[in-house]
Backbone as JSON, one array per atom type, in Angstrom:
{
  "sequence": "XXXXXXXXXXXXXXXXXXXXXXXXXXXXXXXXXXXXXXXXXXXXXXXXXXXXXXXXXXXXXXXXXXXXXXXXXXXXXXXXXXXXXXXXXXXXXXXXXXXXXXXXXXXXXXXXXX",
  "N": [[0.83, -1.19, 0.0], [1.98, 1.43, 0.87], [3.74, 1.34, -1.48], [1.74, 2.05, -3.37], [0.81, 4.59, -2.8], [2.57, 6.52, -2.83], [2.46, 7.2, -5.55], [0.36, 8.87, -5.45], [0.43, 10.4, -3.05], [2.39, 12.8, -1.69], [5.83, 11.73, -0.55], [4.61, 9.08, 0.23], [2.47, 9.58, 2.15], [-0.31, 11.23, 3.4], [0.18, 13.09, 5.58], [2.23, 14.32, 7.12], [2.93, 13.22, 10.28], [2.46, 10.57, 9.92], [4.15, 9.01, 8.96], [6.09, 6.08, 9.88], [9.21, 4.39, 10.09], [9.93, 1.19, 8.38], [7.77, 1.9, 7.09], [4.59, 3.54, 6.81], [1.82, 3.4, 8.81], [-1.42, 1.46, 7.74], [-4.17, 1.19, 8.45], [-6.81, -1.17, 8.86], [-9.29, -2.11, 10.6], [-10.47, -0.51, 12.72], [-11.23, -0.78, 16.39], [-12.52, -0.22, 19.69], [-9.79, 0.12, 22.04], [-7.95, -0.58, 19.99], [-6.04, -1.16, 17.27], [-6.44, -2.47, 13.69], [-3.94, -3.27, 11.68], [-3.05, -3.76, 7.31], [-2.16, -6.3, 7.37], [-2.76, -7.96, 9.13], [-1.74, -7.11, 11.92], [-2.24, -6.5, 15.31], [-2.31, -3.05, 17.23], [-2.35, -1.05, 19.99], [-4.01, 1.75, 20.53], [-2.43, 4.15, 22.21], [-2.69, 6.9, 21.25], [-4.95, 7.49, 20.75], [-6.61, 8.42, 18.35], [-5.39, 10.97, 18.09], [-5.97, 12.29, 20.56], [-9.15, 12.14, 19.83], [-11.12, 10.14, 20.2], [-11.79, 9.57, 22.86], [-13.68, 7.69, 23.89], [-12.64, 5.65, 22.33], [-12.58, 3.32, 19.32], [-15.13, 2.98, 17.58], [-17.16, 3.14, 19.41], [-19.87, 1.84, 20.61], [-22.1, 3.95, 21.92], [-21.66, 6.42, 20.51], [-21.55, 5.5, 17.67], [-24.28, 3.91, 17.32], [-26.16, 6.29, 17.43], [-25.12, 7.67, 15.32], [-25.88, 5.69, 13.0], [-28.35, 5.79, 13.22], [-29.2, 8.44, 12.76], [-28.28, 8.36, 9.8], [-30.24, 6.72, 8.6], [-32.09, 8.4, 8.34], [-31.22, 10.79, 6.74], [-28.12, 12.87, 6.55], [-28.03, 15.1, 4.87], [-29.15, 18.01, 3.92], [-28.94, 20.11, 3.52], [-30.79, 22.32, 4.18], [-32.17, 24.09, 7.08], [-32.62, 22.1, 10.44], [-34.52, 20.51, 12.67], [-32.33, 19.05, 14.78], [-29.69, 20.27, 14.2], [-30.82, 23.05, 15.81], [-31.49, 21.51, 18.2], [-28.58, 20.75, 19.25], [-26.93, 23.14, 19.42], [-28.67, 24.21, 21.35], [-27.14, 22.09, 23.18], [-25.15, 23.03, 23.3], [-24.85, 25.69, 24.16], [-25.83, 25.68, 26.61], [-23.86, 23.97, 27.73], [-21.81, 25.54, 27.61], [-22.4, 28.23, 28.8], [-21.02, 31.2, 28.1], [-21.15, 30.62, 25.02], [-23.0, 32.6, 23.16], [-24.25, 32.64, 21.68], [-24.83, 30.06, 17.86], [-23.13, 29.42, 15.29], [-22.95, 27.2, 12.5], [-20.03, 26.27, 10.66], [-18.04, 25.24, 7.64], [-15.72, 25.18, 7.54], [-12.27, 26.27, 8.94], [-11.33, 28.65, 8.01], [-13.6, 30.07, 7.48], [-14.92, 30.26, 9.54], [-13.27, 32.39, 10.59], [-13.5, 34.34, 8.86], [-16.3, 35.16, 9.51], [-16.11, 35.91, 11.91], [-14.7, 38.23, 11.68]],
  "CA": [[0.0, 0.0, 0.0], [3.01, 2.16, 0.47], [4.43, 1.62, -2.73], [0.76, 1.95, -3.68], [0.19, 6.16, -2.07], [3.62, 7.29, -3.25], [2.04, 7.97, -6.58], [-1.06, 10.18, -5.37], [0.43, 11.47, -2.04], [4.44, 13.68, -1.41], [6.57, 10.83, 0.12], [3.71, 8.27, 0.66], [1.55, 10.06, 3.38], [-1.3, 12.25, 3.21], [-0.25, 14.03, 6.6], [3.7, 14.15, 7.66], [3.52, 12.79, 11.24], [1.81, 9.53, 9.66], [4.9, 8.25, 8.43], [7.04, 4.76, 10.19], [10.31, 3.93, 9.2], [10.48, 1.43, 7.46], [6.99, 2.55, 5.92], [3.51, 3.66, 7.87], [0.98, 2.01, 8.66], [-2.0, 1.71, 7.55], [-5.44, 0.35, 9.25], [-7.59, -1.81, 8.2], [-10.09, -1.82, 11.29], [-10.27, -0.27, 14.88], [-12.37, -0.92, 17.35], [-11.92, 0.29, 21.0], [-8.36, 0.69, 21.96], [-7.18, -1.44, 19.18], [-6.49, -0.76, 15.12], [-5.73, -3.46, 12.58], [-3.41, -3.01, 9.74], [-3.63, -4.08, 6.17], [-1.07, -6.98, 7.31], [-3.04, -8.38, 10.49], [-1.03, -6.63, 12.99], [-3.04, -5.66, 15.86], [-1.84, -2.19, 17.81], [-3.15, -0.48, 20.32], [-4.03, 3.23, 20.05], [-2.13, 4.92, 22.37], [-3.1, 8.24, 21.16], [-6.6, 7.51, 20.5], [-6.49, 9.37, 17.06], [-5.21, 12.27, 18.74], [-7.6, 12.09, 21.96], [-10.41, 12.68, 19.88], [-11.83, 9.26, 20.09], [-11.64, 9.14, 24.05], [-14.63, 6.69, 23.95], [-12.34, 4.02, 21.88], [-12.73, 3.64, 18.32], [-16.58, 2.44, 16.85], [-18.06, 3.01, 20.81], [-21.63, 1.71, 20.19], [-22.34, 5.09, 22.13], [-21.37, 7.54, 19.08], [-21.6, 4.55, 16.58], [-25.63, 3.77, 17.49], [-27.01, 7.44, 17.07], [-25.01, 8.05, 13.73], [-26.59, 4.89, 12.22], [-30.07, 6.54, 13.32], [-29.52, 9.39, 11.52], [-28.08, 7.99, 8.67], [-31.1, 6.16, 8.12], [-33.22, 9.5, 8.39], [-30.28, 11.32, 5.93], [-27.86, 13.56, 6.94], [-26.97, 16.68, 4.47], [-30.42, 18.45, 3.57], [-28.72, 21.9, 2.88], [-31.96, 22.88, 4.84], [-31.67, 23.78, 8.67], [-33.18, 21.03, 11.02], [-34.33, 20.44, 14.13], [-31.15, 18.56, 15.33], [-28.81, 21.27, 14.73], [-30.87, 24.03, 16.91], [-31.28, 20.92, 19.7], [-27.63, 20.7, 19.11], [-26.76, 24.51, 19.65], [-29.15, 24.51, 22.54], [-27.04, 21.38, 24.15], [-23.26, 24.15, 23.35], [-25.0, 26.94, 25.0], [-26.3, 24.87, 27.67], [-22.7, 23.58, 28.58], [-20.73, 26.61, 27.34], [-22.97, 29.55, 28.52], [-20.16, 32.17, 26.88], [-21.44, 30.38, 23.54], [-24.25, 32.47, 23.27], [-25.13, 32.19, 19.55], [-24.02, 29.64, 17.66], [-23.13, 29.25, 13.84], [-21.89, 25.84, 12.23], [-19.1, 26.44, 9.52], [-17.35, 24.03, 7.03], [-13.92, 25.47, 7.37], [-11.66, 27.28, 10.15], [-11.5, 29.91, 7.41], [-15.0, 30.51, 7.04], [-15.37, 30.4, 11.16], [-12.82, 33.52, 10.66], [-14.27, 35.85, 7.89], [-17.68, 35.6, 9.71], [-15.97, 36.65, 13.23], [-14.19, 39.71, 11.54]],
  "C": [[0.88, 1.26, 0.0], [3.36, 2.57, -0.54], [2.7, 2.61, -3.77], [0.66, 3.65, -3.99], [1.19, 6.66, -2.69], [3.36, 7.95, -4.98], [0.44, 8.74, -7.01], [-0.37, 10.78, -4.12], [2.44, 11.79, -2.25], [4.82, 12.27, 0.03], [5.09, 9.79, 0.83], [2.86, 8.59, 1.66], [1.05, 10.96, 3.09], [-0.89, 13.3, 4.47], [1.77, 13.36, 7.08], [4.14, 12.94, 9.14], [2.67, 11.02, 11.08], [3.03, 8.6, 8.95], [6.13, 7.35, 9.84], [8.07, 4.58, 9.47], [9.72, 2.38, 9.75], [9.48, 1.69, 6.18], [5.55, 2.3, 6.71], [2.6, 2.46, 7.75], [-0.24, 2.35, 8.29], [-3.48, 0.56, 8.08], [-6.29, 0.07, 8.12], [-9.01, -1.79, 8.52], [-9.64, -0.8, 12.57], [-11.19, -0.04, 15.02], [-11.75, -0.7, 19.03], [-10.67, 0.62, 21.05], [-7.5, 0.47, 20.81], [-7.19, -1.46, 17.72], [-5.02, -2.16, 14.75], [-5.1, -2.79, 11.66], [-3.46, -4.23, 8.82], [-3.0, -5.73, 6.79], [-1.87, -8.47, 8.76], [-2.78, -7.89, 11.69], [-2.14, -6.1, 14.06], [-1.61, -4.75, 16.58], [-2.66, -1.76, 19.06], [-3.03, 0.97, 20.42], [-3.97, 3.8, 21.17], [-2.68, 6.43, 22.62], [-4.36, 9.11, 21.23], [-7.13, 8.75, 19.85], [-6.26, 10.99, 17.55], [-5.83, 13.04, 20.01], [-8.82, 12.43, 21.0], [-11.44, 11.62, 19.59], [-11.89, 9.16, 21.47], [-12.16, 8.13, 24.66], [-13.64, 5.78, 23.39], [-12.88, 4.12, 20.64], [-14.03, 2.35, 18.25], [-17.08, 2.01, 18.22], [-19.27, 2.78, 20.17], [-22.33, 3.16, 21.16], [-22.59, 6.37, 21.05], [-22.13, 6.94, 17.96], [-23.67, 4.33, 16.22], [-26.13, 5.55, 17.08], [-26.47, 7.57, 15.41], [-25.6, 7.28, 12.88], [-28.32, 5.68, 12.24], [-30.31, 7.24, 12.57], [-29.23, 9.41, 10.37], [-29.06, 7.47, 7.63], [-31.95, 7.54, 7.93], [-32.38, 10.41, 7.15], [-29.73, 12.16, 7.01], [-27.24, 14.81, 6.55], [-28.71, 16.68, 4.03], [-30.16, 19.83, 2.76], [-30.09, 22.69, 3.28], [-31.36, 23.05, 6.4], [-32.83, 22.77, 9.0], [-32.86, 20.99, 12.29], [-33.22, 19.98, 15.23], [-30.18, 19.08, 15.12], [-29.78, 22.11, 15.82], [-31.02, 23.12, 17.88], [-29.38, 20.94, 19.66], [-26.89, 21.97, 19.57], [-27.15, 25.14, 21.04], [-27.84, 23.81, 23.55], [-25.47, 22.29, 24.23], [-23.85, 24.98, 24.18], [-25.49, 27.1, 26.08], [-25.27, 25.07, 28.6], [-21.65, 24.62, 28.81], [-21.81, 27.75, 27.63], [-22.47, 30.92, 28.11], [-20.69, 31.84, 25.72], [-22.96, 31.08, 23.72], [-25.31, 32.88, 22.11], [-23.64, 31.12, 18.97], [-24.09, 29.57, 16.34], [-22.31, 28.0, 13.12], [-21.69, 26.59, 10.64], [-18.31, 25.34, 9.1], [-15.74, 23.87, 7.87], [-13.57, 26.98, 8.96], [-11.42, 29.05, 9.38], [-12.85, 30.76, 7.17], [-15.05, 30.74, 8.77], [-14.51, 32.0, 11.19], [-13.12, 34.56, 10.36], [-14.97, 36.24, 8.99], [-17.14, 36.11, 11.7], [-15.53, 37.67, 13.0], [-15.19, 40.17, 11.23]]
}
């Protein structure tokens, strides 16, 4: 798979700190602490994709609601009731948040604060 990326990504990796000598790795599964690569290898995740899995990777916690709404869709390009409950549950926990606006990009979160 290595040899594979080196002719769509700069030195075989989409993201610099993703590279292993003597060549990264690449997953196959993960589930809770633990990610497969292409090879069998189990690991365990350490980092837990940068803490932002803290639950463990495919928690039936996270995992169960996104199937829910998957089944209901989830891009409408309309607003919907589950962003403003969503907005309510930020300004709930964060009462400083006290409007909220969802943006694609960290550049777009910028314009619209200048």
């Amino acid at each position: 798979m290595f040899e594979r990326t080196k002719n769509t990504d700069p030195a075989g990796v989409s993201y610099r700190i993703r590279y292993f000598e003597p060549y990264p790795l690449f997953v196959k599964k993960s589930m809770g602490a633990r990610l497969v690569d292409l090879d069998g290898n189990v690991y365990t995740d350490y980092s837990g994709t940068h803490m932002t899995v803290i639950l463990g990777h495919s928690h039936p916690i996270v995992t169960e609601p996104i199937k829910r709404q998957a089944e209901k869709g989830w891009l409408s390009g309309l607003s919907q009731e589950l962003e403003v409950a969503h907005a309510e549950a930020i300004a709930k926990h964060a009462p400083s948040a006290e409007m909220i606006r969802y943006c694609s990009s960290g550049s777009e979160v910028n314009s619209l604060a200048i």
